[in-house]
C-alpha positions in Angstrom: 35.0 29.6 -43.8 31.7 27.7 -44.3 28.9 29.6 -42.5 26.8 27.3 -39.9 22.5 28.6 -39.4 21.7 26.4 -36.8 17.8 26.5 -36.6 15.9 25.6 -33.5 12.8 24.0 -36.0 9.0 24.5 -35.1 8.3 25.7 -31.6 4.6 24.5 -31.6 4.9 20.7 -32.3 7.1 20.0 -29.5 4.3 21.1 -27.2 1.7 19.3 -28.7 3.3 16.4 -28.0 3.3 17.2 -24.4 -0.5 18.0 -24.5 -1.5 14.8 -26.0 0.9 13.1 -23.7 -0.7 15.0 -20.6 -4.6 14.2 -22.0 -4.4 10.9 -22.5 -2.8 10.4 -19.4 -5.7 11.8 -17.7 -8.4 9.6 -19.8 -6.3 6.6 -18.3 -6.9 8.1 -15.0 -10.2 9.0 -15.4 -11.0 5.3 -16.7 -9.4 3.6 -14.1 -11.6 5.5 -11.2 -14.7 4.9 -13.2 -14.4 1.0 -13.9 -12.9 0.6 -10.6 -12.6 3.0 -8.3 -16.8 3.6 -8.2 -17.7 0.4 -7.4 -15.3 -0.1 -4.7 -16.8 3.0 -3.2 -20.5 1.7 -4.0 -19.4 -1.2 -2.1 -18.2 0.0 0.8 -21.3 2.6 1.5 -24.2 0.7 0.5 -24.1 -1.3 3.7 -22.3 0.2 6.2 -23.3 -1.8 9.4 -23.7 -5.1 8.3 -22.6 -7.6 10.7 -24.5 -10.7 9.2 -21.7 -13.1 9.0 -23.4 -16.9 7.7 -21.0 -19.1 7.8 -21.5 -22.9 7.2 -19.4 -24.9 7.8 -18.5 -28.5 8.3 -16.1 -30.3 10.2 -14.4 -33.6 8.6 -15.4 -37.2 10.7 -12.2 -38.8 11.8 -12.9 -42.5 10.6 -9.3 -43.5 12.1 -10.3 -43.3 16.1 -11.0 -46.7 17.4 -14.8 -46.4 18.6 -16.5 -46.4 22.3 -17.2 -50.3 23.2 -21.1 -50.6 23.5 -22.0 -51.2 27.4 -25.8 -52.0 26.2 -25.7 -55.8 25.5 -27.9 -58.1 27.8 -27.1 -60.3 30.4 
């Protein structure tokens, strides 16, 4: 009867794996508060109470409406 060693291999590189899976995971993280979670917060605290709304705006001349008659002309 043939004899079966069935060996479980290296115990230490099936963590590491984990570890570089967990550390760049948190460089990823880390990156995406720095590029954009920072200046979102920058944003939102470096003027607090500002109310100073400018808004110009223009509204279109409708050219289709007949005009007034002109009640000035002399007798």
């Amino acid at each position: 009867m043939p004899t079966i060693i069935n060996s479980p291999g290296n115990m230490d590189d099936s963590a590491t794996g984990v570890v570089v899976g967990v550390l760049v995971a948190l460089l990823v993280i880390a990156l995406f508060i720095i590029y954009y979670g920072l200046p979102a917060f920058k944003n939102t605290t470096e003027n607090p109470n500002s109310d100073n709304v400018n808004l110009n705006v223009t509204l279109p001349v409708d050219n289709s409406a007949p005009s007034a008659p002109n009640n000035t002309s002399a007798y």
